[in-house]
N, C-alpha and C positions, 0 to 999 in steps of 0.2 A: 173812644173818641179822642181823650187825650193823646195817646198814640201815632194815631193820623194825621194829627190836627197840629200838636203841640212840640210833639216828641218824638219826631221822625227817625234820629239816630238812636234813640232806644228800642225803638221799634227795629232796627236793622240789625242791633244785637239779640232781639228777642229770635226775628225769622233765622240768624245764624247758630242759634243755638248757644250763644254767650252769656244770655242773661235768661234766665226760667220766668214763668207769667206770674210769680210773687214776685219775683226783685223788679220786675216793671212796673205793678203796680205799687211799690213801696215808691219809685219815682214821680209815679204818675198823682200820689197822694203827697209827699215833701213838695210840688210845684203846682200843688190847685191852684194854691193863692196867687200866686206870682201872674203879672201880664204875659197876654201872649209872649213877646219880643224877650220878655227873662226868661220865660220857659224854656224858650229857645236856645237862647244864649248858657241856659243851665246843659239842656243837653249834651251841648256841643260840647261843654266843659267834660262830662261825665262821661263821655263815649271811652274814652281809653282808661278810664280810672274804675270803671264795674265789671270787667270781664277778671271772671275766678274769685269774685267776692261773695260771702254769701247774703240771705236777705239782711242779715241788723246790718251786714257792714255797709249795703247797699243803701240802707236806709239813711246812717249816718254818713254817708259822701253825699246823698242827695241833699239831705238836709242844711249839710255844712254849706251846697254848695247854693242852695237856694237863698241863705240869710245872706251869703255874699254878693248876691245878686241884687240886694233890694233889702237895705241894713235897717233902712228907715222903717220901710215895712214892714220888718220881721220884729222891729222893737213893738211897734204899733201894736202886732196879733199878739204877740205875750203877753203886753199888757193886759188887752182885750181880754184871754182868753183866761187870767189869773185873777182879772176882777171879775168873773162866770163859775168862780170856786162856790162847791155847792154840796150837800150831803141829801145821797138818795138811799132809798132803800126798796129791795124787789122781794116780794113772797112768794117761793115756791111751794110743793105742794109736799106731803109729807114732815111738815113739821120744821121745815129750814126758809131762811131766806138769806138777804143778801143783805151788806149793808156797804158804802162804795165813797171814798171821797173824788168824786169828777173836779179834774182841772184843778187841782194842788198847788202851791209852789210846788218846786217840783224838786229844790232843797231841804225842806221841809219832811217833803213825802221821803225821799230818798233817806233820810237821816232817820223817820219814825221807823223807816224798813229795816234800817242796820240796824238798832235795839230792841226789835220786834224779833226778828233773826237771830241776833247775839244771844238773847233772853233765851228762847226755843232750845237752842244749841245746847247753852249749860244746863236747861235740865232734861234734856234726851242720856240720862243712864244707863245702867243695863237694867234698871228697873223701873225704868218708864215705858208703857206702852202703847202711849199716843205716838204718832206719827210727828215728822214733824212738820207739816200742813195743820195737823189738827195745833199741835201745840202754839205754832203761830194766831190760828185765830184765836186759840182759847185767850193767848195771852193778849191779846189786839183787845178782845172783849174787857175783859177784864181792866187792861189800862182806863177805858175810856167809863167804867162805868164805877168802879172805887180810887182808880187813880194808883194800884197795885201793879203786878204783875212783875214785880222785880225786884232787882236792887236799881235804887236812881243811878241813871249812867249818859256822862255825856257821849253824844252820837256825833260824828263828823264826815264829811263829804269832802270829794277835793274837787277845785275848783281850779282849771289851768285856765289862766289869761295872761296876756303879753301885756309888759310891763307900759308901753305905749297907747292898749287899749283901756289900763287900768287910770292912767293918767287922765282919759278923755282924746288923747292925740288923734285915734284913729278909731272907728268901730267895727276892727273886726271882732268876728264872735268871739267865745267865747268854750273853752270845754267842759261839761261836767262830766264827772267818771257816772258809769255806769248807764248814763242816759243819752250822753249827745253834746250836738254846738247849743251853743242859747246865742242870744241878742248880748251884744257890748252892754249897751243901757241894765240891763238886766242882770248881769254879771257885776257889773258895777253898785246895785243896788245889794247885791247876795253878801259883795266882801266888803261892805260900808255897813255890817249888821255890828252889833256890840258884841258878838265872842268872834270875830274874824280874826284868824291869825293870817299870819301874811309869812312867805316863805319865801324865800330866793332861790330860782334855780337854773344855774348856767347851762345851755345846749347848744349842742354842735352848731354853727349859724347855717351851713350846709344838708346836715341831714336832718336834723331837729330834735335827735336824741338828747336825752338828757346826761347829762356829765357831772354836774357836780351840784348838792344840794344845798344849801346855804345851812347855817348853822344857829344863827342870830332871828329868835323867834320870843314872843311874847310866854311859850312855856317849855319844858327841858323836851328833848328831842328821845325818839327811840331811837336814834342812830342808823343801823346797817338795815333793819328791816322798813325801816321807815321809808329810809333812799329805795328801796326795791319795790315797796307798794305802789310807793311817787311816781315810779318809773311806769311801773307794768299796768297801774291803773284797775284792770282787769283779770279775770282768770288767761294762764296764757296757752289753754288751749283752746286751736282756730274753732270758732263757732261759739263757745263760750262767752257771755257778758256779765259774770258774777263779780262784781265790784271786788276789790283787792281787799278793801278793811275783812268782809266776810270769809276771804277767801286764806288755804294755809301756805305760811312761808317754806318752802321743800327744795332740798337741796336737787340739783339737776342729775347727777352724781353720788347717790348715797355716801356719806361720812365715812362706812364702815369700807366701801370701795376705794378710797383714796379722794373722797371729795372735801372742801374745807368750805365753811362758813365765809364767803366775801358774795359781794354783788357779782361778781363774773359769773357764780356756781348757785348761785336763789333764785327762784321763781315764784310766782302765786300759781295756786293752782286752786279751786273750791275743791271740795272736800270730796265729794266724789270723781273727780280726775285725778286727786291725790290718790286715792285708794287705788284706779283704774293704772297707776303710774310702776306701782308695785305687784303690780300681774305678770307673769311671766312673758318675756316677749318684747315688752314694750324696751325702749331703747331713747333716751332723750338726752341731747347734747345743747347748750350754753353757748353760743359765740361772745368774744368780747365786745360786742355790738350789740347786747343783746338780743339777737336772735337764737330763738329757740328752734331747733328741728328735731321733732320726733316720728320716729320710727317703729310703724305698727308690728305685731306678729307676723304680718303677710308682706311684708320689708314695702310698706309703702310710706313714704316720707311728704312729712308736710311740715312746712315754717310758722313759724309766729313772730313777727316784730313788733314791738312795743311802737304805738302808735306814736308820730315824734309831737315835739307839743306846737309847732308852727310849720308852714311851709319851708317847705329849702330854700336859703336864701345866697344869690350872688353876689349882693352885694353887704357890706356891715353900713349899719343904720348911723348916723349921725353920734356923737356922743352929746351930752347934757352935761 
C-alpha cells in the first residue's frame, strides 16, 4: 500500500529491478511516520540515491532522508520512543529464554555492545571453547547479575555532527557510527553528557571526506589509528556495518609487500574480512581519497568510500 499510495518512484525502481522488495520495504518502514506530502517528497529525493545500494545502506539514506524531511518530527519520535525503554523477557522451550533491552538510548546500547564484544574477544584463546555468541551472552549475563564479567573499561561511540547543528544553528541530523542519522535535539543531548569529548575535524567542503582531525581534546589522542577509525567509521567492506572501534586496523598493502603505516595505506576491516583479506586471490588497493577497491579471485571489483560526514557543499558557510 505504501508503494502505491506513497512511494510511487520506489516502486518504479523495485518494477525495474533497481531496488530488491527488502530495500523497498526498508523505505517504506524509515517513512511510515512521515505525511503523505513528505513521503512523497522523501521519495523523490531517494530515487537516484538507492540504486546499487544494499539493504543497511538503503535503510540509512531512507532514514537520513526522512529526518530531513520533518526534523521536528523526527525529534518528537526519539524522544517518544526513548522514553518506551523497557526490559522484556521471552521463555522458550528447552531450557532457554530471552532476555531483550527494547528501545535503548541507543548510545548507550551501542557502547554496552563494544565492551560486551571487546570482553568476548580477549578471552576467545586457543583454549576457549565457547563461541563467540556464547561468550557474549555469557559475559552480558554475568555483567548484569554480579556486576563482573571483565576488566572495568571505558566504552566509546563516535558521534558526527556539524559544528552548526551542534551549536543549535540548524537541525540537521546528526550521525552515529554503526547505527545511522539521529535527530539534531538528540545528538545534542548525547554530546552535552559529562564524559563527551568533543573533537575537531576539517572535510573537504565539496566532497565531505575527512582531511584532517584536530588534535586538541579533553584526553591524549591515539594518533594515526585514531584519524582512520574517525574516518572509516565502519568495516570497509561493501555490505559490512561492524563499527570501526571493533573492527582491526590492516594495512591495504601488507608491510612485508612494500606497504607503510599512514592513513593513505590503513583500513578497518572486522576480524573476519581481515582474515578473508589474506586468502589467496583477494587484491585490495587504497586511493588517496579514501576509496577502497577490492578485487575478488573471480577479478570482480567493488568500491568502498568512507561515507563523507556532510553533504557536498557549493558554497562555504558564513565564518563566526
Amino acid at each position: 500500500m505504501a508503494l502505491t499510495t506513497r512511494l510511487p518512484r520506489t516502486l518504479g525502481l523495485l518494477d525495474r529491478g533497481e531496488v530488491g522488495g527488502y530495500g523497498a520495504m526498508k523505505v517504506a518502514t524509515a517513512t511510515a511516520w512521515l505525511s503523505d506530502e513528505d513521503a512523497r517528497a522523501v521519495d523523490e529525493v531517494l530515487e537516484d540515491r538507492l540504486p546499487g545500494r544494499n539493504s543497511e545502506q538503503i535503510r540509512k539514506a531512507a532514514n537520513h532522508a526522512a529526518v530531513m524531511a520533518d526534523r521536528e518530527g523526527a525529534a518528537r519520535r526519539a524522544e517518544r520512543h526513548r522514553a518506551g525503554r523497557r526490559l522484556s523477557i521471552r521463555h522458550g522451550e528447552t531450557g532457554v529464554a530471552s532476555i531483550e533491552v527494547e528501545d535503548g538510548p541507543v548510545e548507550k546500547v551501542a557502547a554496552a555492545y563494544t565492551r560486551i564484544d571487546r570482553e568476548a574477544r580477549a578471552l576467545k584463546t586457543g583454549n576457549e571453547t565457547r563461541t563467540l555468541d556464547q561468550l557474549r551472552a555469557d559475559i552480558a549475563l554475568d555483567l548484569m547479575l554480579g556486576g563482573q564479567g571483565g576488566k572495568s573499561e571505558r566504552s566509546e561511540v563516535f558521534l558526527y555532527m556539524d559544528l552548526n547543528t551542534y551549536l543549535g544553528v540548524n537541525e540537521d541530523p546528526a550521525e552515529l557510527a554503526g547505527h545511522g542519522h539521529i535527530p539534531a535535539s538528540l545528538a545534542r543531548h548525547i554530546a552535552s553528557g559529562p564524559d563527551t569529548v568533543l573533537r575537531r575535524i576539517v572535510t573537504d567542503p565539496l566532497s565531505g571526506q575527512v582531511l584532517d582531525l584536530g588534535r586538541n581534546r579533553y584526553r591524549p589522542t591515539a594518533g594515526l589509528g585514531e584519524f582512520v577509525r574517525v574516518r572509516d567509521r565502519e568495516c570497509r567492506r561493501p555490505g559490512c556495518h561492524r563499527i570501526a572501534q571493533a573492527c582491526d586496523l590492516d594495512h591495504s598493502v601488507p608491510w612485508q609487500h612494500g606497504g607503510h603505516t599512514a592513513d593513505t595505506e590503513l583500513v578497518d576491516l572486522c576480524r573476519r574480512d581481515h582474515r578473508l583479506k589474506d586468502e589467496p586471490g583477494w587484491i585490495y588497493r587504497l586511493a588517496e581519497d579514501g576509496t577502497l577497491t577490492i578485487t575478488t579471485p573471480t577479478r570482480h571489483s567493488y568500491n568502498s568510500t568512507p561515507p563523507p560526514l556532510h553533504e557536498p557543499r557549493t558554497e562555504q558557510p558564513p565564518p563566526f
